[in-house]
C-alpha angles and dihedrals in degrees: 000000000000096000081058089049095046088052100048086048088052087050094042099046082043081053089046096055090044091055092046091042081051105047098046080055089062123112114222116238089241115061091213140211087324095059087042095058097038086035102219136168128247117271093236089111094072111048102272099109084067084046094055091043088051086056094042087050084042092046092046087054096056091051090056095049104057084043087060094042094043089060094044085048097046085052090045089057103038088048099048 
């Protein structure tokens, strides 16, 4: 069972990272003071609006995810 453990902590610190690494790669809905002063558009018009809704639906994955592991690892280790 520890190697199990050990396993399921390797996978959930790897889904840690990806949820931190996703989540700095996030556009905000507002385009700030940058996009106040230029003046440019959002970006919506080429395609980038589906990217950002593929990394919100990744990212709610991963959360679900280390919410899932979390719970297989905390009975691992309550049962053994």
């Amino acid at each position: 069972m520890d190697i199990l453990a050990t396993l399921i902590l390797l996978v959930v610190a790897f889904v840690s990272v990806a949820m931190i690494l996703i989540t700095l790669a996030l556009n905000t809905k507002s385009e700030g003071l940058g996009a106040a002063i230029t003046g440019q558009a959002s970006d919506a018009y080429r395609g980038v609006v589906g990217v950002e809704e593929k990394k919100r639906q990744l990212l709610r994955r991963l959360g679900y995810t280390f919410l899932i592991l979390n719970f297989v690892l905390a009975l691992i280790y309550k049962l053994f």
